[in-house]
DOKOLKE-597737 format. One record per residue (C-alpha): residue in three letters; x negated, y, z. Coordinates in steps of 0.02 Angstrom, whole numbers. Layout:
<atoms>
['ALA'; [X; Y; Z]]
...
</atoms>
This chain:
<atoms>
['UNK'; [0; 0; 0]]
['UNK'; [-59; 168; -35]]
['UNK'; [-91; 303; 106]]
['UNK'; [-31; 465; 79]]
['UNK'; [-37; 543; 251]]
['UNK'; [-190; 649; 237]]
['UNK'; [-328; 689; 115]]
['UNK'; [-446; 575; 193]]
['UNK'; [-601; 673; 199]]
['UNK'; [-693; 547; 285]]
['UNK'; [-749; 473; 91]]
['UNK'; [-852; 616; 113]]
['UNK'; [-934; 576; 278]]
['UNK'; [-961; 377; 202]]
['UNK'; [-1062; 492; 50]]
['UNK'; [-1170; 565; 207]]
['UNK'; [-1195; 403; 277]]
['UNK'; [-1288; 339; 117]]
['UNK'; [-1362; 482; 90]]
['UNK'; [-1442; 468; 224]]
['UNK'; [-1486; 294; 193]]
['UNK'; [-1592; 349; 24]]
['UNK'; [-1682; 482; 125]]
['UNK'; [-1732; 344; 277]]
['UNK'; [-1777; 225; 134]]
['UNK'; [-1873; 353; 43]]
['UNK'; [-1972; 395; 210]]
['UNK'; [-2026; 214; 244]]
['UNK'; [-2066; 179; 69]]
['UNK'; [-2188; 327; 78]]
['UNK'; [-2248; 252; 245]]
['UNK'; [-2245; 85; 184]]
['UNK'; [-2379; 149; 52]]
['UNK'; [-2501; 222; 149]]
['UNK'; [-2473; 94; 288]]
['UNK'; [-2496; -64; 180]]
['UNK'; [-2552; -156; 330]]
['UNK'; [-2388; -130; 419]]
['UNK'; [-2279; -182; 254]]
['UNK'; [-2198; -317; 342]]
['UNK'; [-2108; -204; 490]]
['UNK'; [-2070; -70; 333]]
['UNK'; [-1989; -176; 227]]
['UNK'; [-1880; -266; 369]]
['UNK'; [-1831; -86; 416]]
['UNK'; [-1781; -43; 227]]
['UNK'; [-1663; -204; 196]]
['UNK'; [-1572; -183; 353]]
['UNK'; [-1561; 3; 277]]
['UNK'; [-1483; -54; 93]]
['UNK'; [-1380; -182; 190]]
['UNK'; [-1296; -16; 284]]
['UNK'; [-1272; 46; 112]]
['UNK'; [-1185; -118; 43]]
['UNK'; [-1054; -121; 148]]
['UNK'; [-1016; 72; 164]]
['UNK'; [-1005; 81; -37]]
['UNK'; [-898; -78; -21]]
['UNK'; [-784; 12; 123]]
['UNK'; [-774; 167; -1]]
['UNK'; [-717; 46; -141]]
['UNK'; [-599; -26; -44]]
['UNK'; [-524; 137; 25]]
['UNK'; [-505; 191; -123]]
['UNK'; [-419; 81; -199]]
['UNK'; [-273; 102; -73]]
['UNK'; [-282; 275; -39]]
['UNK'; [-171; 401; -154]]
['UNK'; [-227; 560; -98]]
['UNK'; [-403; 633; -95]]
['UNK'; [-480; 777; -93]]
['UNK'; [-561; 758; -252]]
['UNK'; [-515; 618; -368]]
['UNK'; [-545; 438; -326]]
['UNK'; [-644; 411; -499]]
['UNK'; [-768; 542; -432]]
['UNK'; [-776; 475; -275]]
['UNK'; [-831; 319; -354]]
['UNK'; [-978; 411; -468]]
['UNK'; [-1051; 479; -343]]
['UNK'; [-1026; 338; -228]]
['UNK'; [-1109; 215; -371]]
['UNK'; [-1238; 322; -432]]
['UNK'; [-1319; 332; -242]]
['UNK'; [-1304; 149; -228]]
['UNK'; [-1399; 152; -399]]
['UNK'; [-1526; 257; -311]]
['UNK'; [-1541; 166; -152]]
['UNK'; [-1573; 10; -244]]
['UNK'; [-1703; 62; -345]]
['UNK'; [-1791; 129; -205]]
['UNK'; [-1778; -17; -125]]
['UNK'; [-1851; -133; -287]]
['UNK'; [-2009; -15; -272]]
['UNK'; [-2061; -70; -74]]
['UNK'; [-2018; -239; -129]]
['UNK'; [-2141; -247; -261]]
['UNK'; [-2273; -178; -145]]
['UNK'; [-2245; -360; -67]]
['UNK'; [-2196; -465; -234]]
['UNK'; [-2364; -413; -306]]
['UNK'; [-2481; -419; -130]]
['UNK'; [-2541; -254; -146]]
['UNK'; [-2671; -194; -54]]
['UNK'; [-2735; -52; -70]]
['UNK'; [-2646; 124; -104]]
['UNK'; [-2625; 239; -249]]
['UNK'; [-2638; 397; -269]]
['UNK'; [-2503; 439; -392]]
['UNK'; [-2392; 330; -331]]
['UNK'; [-2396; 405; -167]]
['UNK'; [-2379; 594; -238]]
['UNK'; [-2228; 530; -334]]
['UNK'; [-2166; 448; -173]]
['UNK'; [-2193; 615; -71]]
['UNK'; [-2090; 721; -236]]
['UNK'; [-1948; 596; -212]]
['UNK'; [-1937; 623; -1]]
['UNK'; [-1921; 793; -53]]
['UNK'; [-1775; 738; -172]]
['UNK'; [-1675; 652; -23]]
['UNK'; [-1709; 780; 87]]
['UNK'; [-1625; 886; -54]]
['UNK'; [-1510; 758; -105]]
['UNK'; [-1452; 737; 87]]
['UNK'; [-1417; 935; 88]]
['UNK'; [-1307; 939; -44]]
['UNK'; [-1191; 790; -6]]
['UNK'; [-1167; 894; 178]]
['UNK'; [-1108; 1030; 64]]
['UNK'; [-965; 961; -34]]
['UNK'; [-847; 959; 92]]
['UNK'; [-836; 1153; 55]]
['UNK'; [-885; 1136; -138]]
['UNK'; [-803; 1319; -179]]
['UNK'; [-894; 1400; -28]]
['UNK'; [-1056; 1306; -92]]
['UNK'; [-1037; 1337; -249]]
['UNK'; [-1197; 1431; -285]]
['UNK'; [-1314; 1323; -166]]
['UNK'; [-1231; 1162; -238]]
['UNK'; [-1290; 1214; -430]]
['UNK'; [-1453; 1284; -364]]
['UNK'; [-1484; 1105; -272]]
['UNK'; [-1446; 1000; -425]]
['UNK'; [-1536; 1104; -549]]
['UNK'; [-1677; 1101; -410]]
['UNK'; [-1685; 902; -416]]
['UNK'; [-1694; 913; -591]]
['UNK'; [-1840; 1005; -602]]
['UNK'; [-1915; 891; -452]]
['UNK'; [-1889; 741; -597]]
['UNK'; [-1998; 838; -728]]
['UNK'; [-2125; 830; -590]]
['UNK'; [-2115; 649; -580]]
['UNK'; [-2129; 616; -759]]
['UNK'; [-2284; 720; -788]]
['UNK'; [-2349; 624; -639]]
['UNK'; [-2294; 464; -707]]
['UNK'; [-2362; 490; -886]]
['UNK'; [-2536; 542; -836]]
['UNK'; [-2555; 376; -714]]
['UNK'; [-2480; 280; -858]]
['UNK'; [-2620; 351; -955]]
['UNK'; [-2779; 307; -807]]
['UNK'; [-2697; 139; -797]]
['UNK'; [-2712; 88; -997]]
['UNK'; [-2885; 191; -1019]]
['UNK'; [-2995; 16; -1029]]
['UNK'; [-3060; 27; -867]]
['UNK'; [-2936; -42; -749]]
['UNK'; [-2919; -221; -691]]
['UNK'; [-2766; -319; -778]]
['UNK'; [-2689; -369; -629]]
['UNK'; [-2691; -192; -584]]
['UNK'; [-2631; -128; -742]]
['UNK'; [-2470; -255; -744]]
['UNK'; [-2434; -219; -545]]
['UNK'; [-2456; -33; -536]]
['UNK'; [-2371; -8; -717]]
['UNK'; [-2217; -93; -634]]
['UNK'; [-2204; 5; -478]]
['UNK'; [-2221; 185; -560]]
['UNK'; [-2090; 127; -681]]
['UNK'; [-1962; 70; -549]]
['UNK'; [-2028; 250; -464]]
['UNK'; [-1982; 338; -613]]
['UNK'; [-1826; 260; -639]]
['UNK'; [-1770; 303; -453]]
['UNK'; [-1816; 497; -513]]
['UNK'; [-1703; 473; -650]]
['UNK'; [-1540; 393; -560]]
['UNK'; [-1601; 541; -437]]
['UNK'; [-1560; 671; -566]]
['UNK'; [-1418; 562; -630]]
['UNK'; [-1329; 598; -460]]
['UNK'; [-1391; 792; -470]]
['UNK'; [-1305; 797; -654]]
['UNK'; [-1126; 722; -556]]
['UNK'; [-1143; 826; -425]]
['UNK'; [-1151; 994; -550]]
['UNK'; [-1001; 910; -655]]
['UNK'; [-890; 901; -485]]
['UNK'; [-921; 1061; -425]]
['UNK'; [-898; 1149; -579]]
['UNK'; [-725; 1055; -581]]
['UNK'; [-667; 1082; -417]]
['UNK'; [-765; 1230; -356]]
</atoms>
Protein backbone atom coordinates (compact mmCIF):
# COMPACT_ATOMS: atom_id res chain seq x y z
CA UNK A 1 0.00 0.00 0.00
CA UNK A 2 1.18 3.35 -0.70
CA UNK A 3 1.81 6.06 2.12
CA UNK A 4 0.63 9.30 1.57
CA UNK A 5 0.75 10.85 5.03
CA UNK A 6 3.80 12.97 4.74
CA UNK A 7 6.56 13.78 2.30
CA UNK A 8 8.92 11.49 3.87
CA UNK A 9 12.02 13.46 3.98
CA UNK A 10 13.86 10.94 5.70
CA UNK A 11 14.99 9.47 1.82
CA UNK A 12 17.05 12.32 2.27
CA UNK A 13 18.67 11.53 5.57
CA UNK A 14 19.21 7.54 4.04
CA UNK A 15 21.24 9.83 1.01
CA UNK A 16 23.41 11.29 4.14
CA UNK A 17 23.89 8.05 5.53
CA UNK A 18 25.75 6.79 2.33
CA UNK A 19 27.25 9.64 1.79
CA UNK A 20 28.84 9.35 4.49
CA UNK A 21 29.72 5.88 3.86
CA UNK A 22 31.84 6.98 0.49
CA UNK A 23 33.63 9.65 2.51
CA UNK A 24 34.63 6.89 5.54
CA UNK A 25 35.53 4.50 2.69
CA UNK A 26 37.47 7.07 0.86
CA UNK A 27 39.43 7.90 4.19
CA UNK A 28 40.52 4.28 4.88
CA UNK A 29 41.31 3.57 1.38
CA UNK A 30 43.75 6.55 1.56
CA UNK A 31 44.96 5.04 4.91
CA UNK A 32 44.90 1.70 3.67
CA UNK A 33 47.59 2.98 1.05
CA UNK A 34 50.03 4.44 2.97
CA UNK A 35 49.45 1.88 5.76
CA UNK A 36 49.92 -1.28 3.60
CA UNK A 37 51.04 -3.11 6.59
CA UNK A 38 47.76 -2.60 8.38
CA UNK A 39 45.58 -3.65 5.08
CA UNK A 40 43.96 -6.34 6.84
CA UNK A 41 42.17 -4.08 9.80
CA UNK A 42 41.41 -1.40 6.66
CA UNK A 43 39.78 -3.53 4.54
CA UNK A 44 37.61 -5.32 7.37
CA UNK A 45 36.62 -1.73 8.32
CA UNK A 46 35.61 -0.86 4.54
CA UNK A 47 33.26 -4.07 3.93
CA UNK A 48 31.43 -3.66 7.05
CA UNK A 49 31.22 0.06 5.55
CA UNK A 50 29.66 -1.08 1.85
CA UNK A 51 27.61 -3.65 3.80
CA UNK A 52 25.91 -0.32 5.68
CA UNK A 53 25.45 0.93 2.25
CA UNK A 54 23.69 -2.36 0.86
CA UNK A 55 21.08 -2.41 2.95
CA UNK A 56 20.32 1.45 3.28
CA UNK A 57 20.09 1.63 -0.73
CA UNK A 58 17.96 -1.56 -0.42
CA UNK A 59 15.68 0.24 2.45
CA UNK A 60 15.47 3.35 -0.02
CA UNK A 61 14.34 0.91 -2.81
CA UNK A 62 11.99 -0.53 -0.88
CA UNK A 63 10.49 2.73 0.51
CA UNK A 64 10.11 3.82 -2.46
CA UNK A 65 8.39 1.62 -3.97
CA UNK A 66 5.46 2.05 -1.46
CA UNK A 67 5.64 5.51 -0.78
CA UNK A 68 3.41 8.01 -3.07
CA UNK A 69 4.55 11.21 -1.96
CA UNK A 70 8.06 12.65 -1.90
CA UNK A 71 9.61 15.53 -1.87
CA UNK A 72 11.22 15.16 -5.05
CA UNK A 73 10.30 12.37 -7.36
CA UNK A 74 10.89 8.75 -6.52
CA UNK A 75 12.89 8.23 -9.97
CA UNK A 76 15.36 10.84 -8.64
CA UNK A 77 15.53 9.50 -5.51
CA UNK A 78 16.62 6.38 -7.09
CA UNK A 79 19.55 8.23 -9.36
CA UNK A 80 21.01 9.59 -6.86
CA UNK A 81 20.53 6.75 -4.56
CA UNK A 82 22.18 4.29 -7.42
CA UNK A 83 24.75 6.44 -8.63
CA UNK A 84 26.38 6.63 -4.85
CA UNK A 85 26.08 2.98 -4.56
CA UNK A 86 27.99 3.04 -7.98
CA UNK A 87 30.51 5.14 -6.21
CA UNK A 88 30.83 3.31 -3.04
CA UNK A 89 31.46 0.20 -4.88
CA UNK A 90 34.06 1.25 -6.89
CA UNK A 91 35.83 2.57 -4.09
CA UNK A 92 35.56 -0.33 -2.51
CA UNK A 93 37.01 -2.66 -5.75
CA UNK A 94 40.18 -0.31 -5.44
CA UNK A 95 41.21 -1.40 -1.48
CA UNK A 96 40.36 -4.78 -2.57
CA UNK A 97 42.83 -4.95 -5.21
CA UNK A 98 45.45 -3.56 -2.89
CA UNK A 99 44.90 -7.20 -1.35
CA UNK A 100 43.91 -9.30 -4.69
CA UNK A 101 47.28 -8.25 -6.13
CA UNK A 102 49.62 -8.38 -2.60
CA UNK A 103 50.82 -5.07 -2.92
CA UNK A 104 53.43 -3.88 -1.08
CA UNK A 105 54.70 -1.05 -1.41
CA UNK A 106 52.92 2.47 -2.09
CA UNK A 107 52.49 4.79 -4.98
CA UNK A 108 52.77 7.93 -5.38
CA UNK A 109 50.07 8.79 -7.83
CA UNK A 110 47.85 6.61 -6.63
CA UNK A 111 47.92 8.10 -3.34
CA UNK A 112 47.59 11.88 -4.76
CA UNK A 113 44.56 10.60 -6.68
CA UNK A 114 43.33 8.97 -3.46
CA UNK A 115 43.86 12.31 -1.42
CA UNK A 116 41.79 14.43 -4.72
CA UNK A 117 38.96 11.93 -4.24
CA UNK A 118 38.74 12.45 -0.02
CA UNK A 119 38.43 15.85 -1.05
CA UNK A 120 35.51 14.76 -3.44
CA UNK A 121 33.51 13.04 -0.46
CA UNK A 122 34.19 15.60 1.75
CA UNK A 123 32.50 17.72 -1.08
CA UNK A 124 30.20 15.17 -2.10
CA UNK A 125 29.03 14.75 1.74
CA UNK A 126 28.33 18.71 1.76
CA UNK A 127 26.14 18.79 -0.89
CA UNK A 128 23.81 15.80 -0.13
CA UNK A 129 23.34 17.87 3.56
CA UNK A 130 22.15 20.60 1.27
CA UNK A 131 19.29 19.22 -0.68
CA UNK A 132 16.93 19.19 1.84
CA UNK A 133 16.72 23.06 1.09
CA UNK A 134 17.69 22.72 -2.76
CA UNK A 135 16.06 26.39 -3.59
CA UNK A 136 17.88 27.99 -0.57
CA UNK A 137 21.11 26.12 -1.85
CA UNK A 138 20.74 26.73 -4.99
CA UNK A 139 23.95 28.61 -5.69
CA UNK A 140 26.27 26.46 -3.32
CA UNK A 141 24.62 23.24 -4.76
CA UNK A 142 25.80 24.28 -8.59
CA UNK A 143 29.05 25.69 -7.28
CA UNK A 144 29.68 22.10 -5.44
CA UNK A 145 28.93 20.01 -8.51
CA UNK A 146 30.71 22.08 -10.98
CA UNK A 147 33.53 22.02 -8.20
CA UNK A 148 33.70 18.03 -8.32
CA UNK A 149 33.89 18.27 -11.81
CA UNK A 150 36.81 20.10 -12.05
CA UNK A 151 38.31 17.83 -9.03
CA UNK A 152 37.78 14.81 -11.93
CA UNK A 153 39.97 16.75 -14.56
CA UNK A 154 42.51 16.61 -11.80
CA UNK A 155 42.29 12.99 -11.60
CA UNK A 156 42.59 12.33 -15.18
CA UNK A 157 45.68 14.40 -15.76
CA UNK A 158 46.99 12.48 -12.77
CA UNK A 159 45.87 9.28 -14.14
CA UNK A 160 47.24 9.80 -17.71
CA UNK A 161 50.73 10.84 -16.71
CA UNK A 162 51.11 7.53 -14.29
CA UNK A 163 49.61 5.59 -17.16
CA UNK A 164 52.41 7.01 -19.10
CA UNK A 165 55.57 6.14 -16.13
CA UNK A 166 53.93 2.78 -15.94
CA UNK A 167 54.24 1.77 -19.95
CA UNK A 168 57.69 3.82 -20.37
CA UNK A 169 59.91 0.31 -20.58
CA UNK A 170 61.20 0.55 -17.35
CA UNK A 171 58.73 -0.84 -14.97
CA UNK A 172 58.38 -4.41 -13.81
CA UNK A 173 55.32 -6.38 -15.56
CA UNK A 174 53.78 -7.39 -12.57
CA UNK A 175 53.83 -3.83 -11.67
CA UNK A 176 52.61 -2.56 -14.83
CA UNK A 177 49.40 -5.10 -14.89
CA UNK A 178 48.69 -4.39 -10.89
CA UNK A 179 49.11 -0.67 -10.72
CA UNK A 180 47.42 -0.15 -14.35
CA UNK A 181 44.34 -1.87 -12.69
CA UNK A 182 44.09 0.10 -9.56
CA UNK A 183 44.42 3.70 -11.19
CA UNK A 184 41.80 2.54 -13.63
CA UNK A 185 39.24 1.39 -10.99
CA UNK A 186 40.57 5.01 -9.28
CA UNK A 187 39.65 6.76 -12.25
CA UNK A 188 36.53 5.21 -12.78
CA UNK A 189 35.40 6.07 -9.06
CA UNK A 190 36.31 9.93 -10.27
CA UNK A 191 34.06 9.46 -13.00
CA UNK A 192 30.79 7.86 -11.21
CA UNK A 193 32.01 10.82 -8.74
CA UNK A 194 31.19 13.42 -11.32
CA UNK A 195 28.35 11.24 -12.60
CA UNK A 196 26.57 11.96 -9.21
CA UNK A 197 27.81 15.83 -9.39
CA UNK A 198 26.10 15.94 -13.08
CA UNK A 199 22.52 14.44 -11.13
CA UNK A 200 22.86 16.52 -8.50
CA UNK A 201 23.01 19.88 -11.00
CA UNK A 202 20.02 18.21 -13.09
CA UNK A 203 17.79 18.03 -9.70
CA UNK A 204 18.41 21.21 -8.49
CA UNK A 205 17.96 22.98 -11.59
CA UNK A 206 14.50 21.11 -11.62
CA UNK A 207 13.33 21.65 -8.33
CA UNK A 208 15.29 24.60 -7.13
Amino acid sequence: MFSISNKHEEFYDYLMQNAEVFHQEAGISLAAMTDLNNLGQHLKDAAALENQADKTNKEIIRKLAITFITPIDREDFYHLSSQLKFCIDHLHGTIRRLENYHIKEANPAAIEVMQILVDMATEMKDLFGKLKSISRNEVVLIEGAEQLGTQERKIDHLYRAEISRLFDGSQELFDVIRWKDIMDTLENTSDEVEGLANIIKEVTMKYA
